[in-house]
C-alpha positions as YAML, in Angstrom:
chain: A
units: angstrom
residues:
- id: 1
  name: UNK
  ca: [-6.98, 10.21, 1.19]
- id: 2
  name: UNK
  ca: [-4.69, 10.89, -1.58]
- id: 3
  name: UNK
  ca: [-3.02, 7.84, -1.52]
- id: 4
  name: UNK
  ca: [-5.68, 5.51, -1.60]
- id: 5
  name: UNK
  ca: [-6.92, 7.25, -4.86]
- id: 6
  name: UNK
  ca: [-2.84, 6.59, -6.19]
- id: 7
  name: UNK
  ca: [-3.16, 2.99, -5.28]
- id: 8
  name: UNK
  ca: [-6.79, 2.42, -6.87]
- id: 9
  name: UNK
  ca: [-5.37, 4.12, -10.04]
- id: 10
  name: UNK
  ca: [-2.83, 2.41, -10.31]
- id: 11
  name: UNK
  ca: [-4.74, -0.93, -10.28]
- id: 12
  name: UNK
  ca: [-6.96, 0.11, -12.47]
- id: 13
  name: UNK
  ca: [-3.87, 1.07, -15.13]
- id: 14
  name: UNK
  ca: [-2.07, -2.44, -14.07]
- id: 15
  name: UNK
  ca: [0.85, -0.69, -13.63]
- id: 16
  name: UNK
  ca: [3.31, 1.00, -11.35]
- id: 17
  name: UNK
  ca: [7.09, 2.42, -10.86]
- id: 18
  name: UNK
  ca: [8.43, 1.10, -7.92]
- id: 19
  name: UNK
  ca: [9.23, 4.73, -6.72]
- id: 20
  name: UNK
  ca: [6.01, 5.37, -6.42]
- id: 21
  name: UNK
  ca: [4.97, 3.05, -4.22]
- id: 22
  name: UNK
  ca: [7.71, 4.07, -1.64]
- id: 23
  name: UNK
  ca: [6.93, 7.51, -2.32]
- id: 24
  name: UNK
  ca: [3.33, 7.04, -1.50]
- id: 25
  name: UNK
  ca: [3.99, 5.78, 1.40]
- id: 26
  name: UNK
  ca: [6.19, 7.96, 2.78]
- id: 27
  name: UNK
  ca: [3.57, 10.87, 1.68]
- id: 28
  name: UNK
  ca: [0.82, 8.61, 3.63]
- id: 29
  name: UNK
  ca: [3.28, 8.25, 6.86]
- id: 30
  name: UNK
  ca: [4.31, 12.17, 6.78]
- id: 31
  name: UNK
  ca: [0.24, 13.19, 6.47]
- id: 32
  name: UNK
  ca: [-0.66, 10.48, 9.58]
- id: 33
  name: UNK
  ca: [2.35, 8.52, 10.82]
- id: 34
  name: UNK
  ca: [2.35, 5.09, 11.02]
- id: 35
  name: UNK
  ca: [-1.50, 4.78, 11.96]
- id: 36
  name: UNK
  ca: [-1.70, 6.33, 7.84]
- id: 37
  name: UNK
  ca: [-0.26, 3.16, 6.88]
- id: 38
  name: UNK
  ca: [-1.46, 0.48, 9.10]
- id: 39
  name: UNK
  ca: [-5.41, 2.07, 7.68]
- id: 40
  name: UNK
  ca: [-3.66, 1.74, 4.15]
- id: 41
  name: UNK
  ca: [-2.88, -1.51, 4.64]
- id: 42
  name: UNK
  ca: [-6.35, -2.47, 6.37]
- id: 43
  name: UNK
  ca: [-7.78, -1.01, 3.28]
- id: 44
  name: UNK
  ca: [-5.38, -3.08, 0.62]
- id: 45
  name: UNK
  ca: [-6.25, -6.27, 2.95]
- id: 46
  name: UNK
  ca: [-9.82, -5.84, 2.12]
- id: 47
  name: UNK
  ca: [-9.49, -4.89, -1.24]
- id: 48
  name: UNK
  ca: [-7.09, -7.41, -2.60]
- id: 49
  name: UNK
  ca: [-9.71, -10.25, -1.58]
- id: 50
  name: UNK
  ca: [-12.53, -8.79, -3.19]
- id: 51
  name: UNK
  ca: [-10.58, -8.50, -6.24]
- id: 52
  name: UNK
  ca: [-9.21, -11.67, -5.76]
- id: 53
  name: UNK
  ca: [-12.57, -12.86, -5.34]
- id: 54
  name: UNK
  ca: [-13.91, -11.19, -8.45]
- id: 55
  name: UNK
  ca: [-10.78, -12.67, -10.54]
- id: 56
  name: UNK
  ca: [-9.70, -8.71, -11.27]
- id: 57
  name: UNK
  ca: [-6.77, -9.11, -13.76]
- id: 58
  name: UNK
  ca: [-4.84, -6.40, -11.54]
- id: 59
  name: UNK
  ca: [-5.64, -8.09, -8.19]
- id: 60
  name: UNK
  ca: [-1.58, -9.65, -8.10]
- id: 61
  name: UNK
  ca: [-0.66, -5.49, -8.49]
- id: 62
  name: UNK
  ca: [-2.64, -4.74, -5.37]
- id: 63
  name: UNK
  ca: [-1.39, -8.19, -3.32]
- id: 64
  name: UNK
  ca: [2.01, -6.37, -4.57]
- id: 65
  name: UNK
  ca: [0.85, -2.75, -2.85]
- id: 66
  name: UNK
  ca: [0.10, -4.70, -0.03]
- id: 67
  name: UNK
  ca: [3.29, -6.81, 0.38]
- id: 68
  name: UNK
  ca: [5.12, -3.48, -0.05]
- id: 69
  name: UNK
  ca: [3.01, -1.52, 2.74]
- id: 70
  name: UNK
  ca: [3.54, -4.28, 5.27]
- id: 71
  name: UNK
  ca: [7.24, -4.23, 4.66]
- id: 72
  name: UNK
  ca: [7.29, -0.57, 5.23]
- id: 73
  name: UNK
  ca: [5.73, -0.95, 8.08]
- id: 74
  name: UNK
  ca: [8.30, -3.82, 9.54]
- id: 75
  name: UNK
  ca: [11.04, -1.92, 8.19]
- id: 76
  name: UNK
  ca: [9.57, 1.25, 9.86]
- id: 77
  name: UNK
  ca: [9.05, -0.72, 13.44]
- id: 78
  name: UNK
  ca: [12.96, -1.95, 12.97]
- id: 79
  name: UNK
  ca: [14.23, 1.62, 12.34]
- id: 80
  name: UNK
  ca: [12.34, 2.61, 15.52]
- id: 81
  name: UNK
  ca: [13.20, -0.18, 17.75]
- id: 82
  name: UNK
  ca: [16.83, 0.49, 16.77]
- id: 83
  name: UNK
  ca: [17.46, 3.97, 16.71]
...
C-alpha cells in the first residue's frame, strides 16, 4: 500500500508537512474507503508501540500519524452521520 510506505518514510526522515498527512489519507480512503484507514490505523497502533518500545527517536512522529488517522476517521463518521 502506498501509503503505508509514505508513513514509514516519513518516520524514518522525522519529518512531515501537515498536508501530507491529510493528503495521504484521503488517497488511502479514495483507494479503499474507510476500511483503508481503519487497516492504516491498525497498522500505526502496532507500530508506534514497537517503536515506542525500542525508544525510536521518531516514535512521537508516528503516535502523531496515528492521532491524525483516528481523527480522520471521527471526523469522517461525523460527516456521515450528519449529512
Amino acid at each position: 500500500m502506498r501509503v503505508l510506505d509514505i508513513i514509514a518514510q516519513s518516520i524514518r526522515t522525522g519529518q512531515v508537512h501537515p498536508t501530507t498527512v491529510l493528503n495521504t489519507l484521503i488517497e488511502a480512503e479514495n483507494a479503499g474507503g474507510l476500511g483503508a484507514i481503519r487497516q492504516v490505523e491498525r497498522q500505526l497502533n502496532l507500530s508506534t508501540q514497537s517503536l515506542r518500545d525500542r525508544a525510536h527517536p521518531h516514535s512521537e512522529l508516528a503516535q502523531a500519524w496515528l492521532n491524525a488517522t483516528r481523527a480522520y476517521l471521527i471526523t469522517q463518521a461525523e460527516l456521515k452521520r450528519v449529512a
